[in-house]
C-alpha positions in Angstrom: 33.6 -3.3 10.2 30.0 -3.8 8.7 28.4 -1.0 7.5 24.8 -0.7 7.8 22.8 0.2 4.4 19.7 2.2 4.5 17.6 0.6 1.9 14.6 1.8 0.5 12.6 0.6 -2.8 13.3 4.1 -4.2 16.8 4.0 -3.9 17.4 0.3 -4.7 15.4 1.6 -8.0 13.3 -1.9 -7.1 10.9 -0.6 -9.0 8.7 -3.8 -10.5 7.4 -3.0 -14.1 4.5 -4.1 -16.2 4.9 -4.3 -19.6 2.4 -5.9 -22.0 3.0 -7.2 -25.9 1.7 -4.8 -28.5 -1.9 -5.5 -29.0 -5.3 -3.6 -29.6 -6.2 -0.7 -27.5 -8.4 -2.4 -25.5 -5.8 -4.8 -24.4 -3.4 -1.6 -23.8 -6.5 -0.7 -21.3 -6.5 -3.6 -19.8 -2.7 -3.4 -19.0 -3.1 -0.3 -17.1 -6.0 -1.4 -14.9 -2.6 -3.8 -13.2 -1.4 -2.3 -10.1 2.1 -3.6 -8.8 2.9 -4.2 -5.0 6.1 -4.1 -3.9 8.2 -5.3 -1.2 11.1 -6.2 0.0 12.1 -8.4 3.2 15.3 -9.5 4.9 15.6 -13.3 4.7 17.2 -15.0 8.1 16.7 -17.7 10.3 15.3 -18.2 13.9 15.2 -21.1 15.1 16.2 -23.0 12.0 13.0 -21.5 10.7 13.4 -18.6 8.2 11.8 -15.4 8.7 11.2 -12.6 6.5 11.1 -9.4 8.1 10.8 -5.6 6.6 14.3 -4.5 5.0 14.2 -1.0 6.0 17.7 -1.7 7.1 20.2 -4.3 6.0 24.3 -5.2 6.1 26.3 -6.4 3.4 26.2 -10.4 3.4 22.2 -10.3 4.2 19.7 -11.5 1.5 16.4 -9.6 0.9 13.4 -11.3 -0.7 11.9 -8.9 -3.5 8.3 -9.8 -4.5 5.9 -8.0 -6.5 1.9 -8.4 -6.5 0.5 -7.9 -9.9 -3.3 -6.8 -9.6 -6.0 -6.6 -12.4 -8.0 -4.2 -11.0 -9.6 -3.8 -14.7 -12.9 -4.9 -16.1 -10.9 -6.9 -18.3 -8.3 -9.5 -18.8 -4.6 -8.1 -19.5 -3.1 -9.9 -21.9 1.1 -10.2 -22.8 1.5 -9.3 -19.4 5.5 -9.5 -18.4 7.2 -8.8 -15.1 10.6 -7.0 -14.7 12.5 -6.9 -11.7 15.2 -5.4 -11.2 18.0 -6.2 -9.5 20.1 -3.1 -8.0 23.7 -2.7 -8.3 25.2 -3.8 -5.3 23.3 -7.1 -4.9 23.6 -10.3 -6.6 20.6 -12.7 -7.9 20.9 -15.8 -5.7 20.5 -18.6 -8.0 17.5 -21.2 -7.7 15.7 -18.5 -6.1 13.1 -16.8 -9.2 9.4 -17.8 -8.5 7.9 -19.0 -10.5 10.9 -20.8 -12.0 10.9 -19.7 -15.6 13.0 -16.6 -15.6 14.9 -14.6 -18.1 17.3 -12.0 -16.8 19.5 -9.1 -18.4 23.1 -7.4 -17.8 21.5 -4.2 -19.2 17.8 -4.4 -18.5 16.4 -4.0 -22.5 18.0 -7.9 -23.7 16.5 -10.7 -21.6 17.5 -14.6 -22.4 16.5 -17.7 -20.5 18.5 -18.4 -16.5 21.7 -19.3 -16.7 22.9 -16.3 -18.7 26.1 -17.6 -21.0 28.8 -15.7 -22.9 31.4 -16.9 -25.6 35.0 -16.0 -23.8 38.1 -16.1 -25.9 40.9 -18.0 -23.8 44.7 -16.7 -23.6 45.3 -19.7 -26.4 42.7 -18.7 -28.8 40.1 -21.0 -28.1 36.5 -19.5 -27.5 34.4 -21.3 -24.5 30.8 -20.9 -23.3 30.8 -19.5 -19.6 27.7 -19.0 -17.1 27.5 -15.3 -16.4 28.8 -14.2 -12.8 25.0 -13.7 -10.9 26.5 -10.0 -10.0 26.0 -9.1 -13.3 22.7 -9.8 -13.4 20.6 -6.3 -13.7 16.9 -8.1 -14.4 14.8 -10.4 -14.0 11.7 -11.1 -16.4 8.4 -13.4 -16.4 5.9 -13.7 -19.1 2.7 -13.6 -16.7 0.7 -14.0 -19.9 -3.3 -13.3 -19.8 -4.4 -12.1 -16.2 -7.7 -12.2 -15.4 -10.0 -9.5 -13.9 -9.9 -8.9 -9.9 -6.9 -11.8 -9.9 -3.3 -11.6 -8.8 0.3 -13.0 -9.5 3.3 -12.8 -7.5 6.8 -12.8 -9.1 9.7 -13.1 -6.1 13.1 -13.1 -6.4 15.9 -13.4 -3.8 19.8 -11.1 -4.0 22.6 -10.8 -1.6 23.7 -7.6 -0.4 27.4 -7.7 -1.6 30.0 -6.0 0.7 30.2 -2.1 0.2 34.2 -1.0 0.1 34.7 2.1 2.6 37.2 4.6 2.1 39.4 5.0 4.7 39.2 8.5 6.1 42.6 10.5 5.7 42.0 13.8 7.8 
């Protein structure tokens, strides 16, 4: 049995953050003159067309699109601007699917490194190997926007599978 999940941004903590390298105050300024959209949309096809439609509602298996508007609504450029997206438990990043491409992402959401995350695994013999990192674990996703200029815009989208939820089985 599917079991529909109410989703909201608040409770999928999707909550798009903007962070900006240490600089002088007037860049600080700058930073909070950026305003973040958010959204998320269900991802399916129709027609072998895909259509994005509002994810108020969604069942494990889907895939929502997350995207994020970054605004300058400032007098002035925002400089070191970065993008953090993150990507609630119970969904997995679906690889590929980062715009733009240059991503970092984060098992904890504080240590970012460059798409495909690795780890060093010690095998049963005693032999350490490099692995990819299972996209489940995934927590974040980070861009370096860099400078924004006043009164322009960036988007930052990313794509996650809703993974399926295990339901206890009701014993009364």
């Amino acid at each position: 049995m599917h079991r529909s999940v109410r989703l909201t941004l608040a409770m999928l903590w999707l909550a798009a953050t903007v962070g900006v390298a240490p600089r002088p105050a007037q860049a600080a300024a700058a930073a909070s003159s950026v305003a973040v959209e958010l959204s998320a949309n269900r991802v399916s096809k129709s027609q072998g067309k895909e259509v994005l439609s509002p994810a108020d509602k969604a069942k494990p298996g889907e895939t929502l699109e997350y995207r994020a508007l970054y605004r300058n609504e400032g007098a002035a450029e925002a400089r070191g601007l970065m993008a953090t997206l993150p990507i609630p438990r119970g969904t997995a990043y679906v690889a590929g699917t980062a715009q733009p491409g240059r991503v970092e992402a984060s098992l904890d959401g504080r240590t970012f490194a460059p798409v495909p995350l690795k780890r060093t695994v010690k095998q049963p013999d005693g032999r350490t190997v490099v692995q990819d990192v299972p996209l489940s674990e995934y927590r974040a996703l980070r861009w370096a926007l860099g400078a924004l200029p006043s009164k322009q815009s960036r988007t930052v989208t990313a794509r996650v599978r809703i993974e399926p939820v295990a339901v206890a089985a009701n014993t009364h």
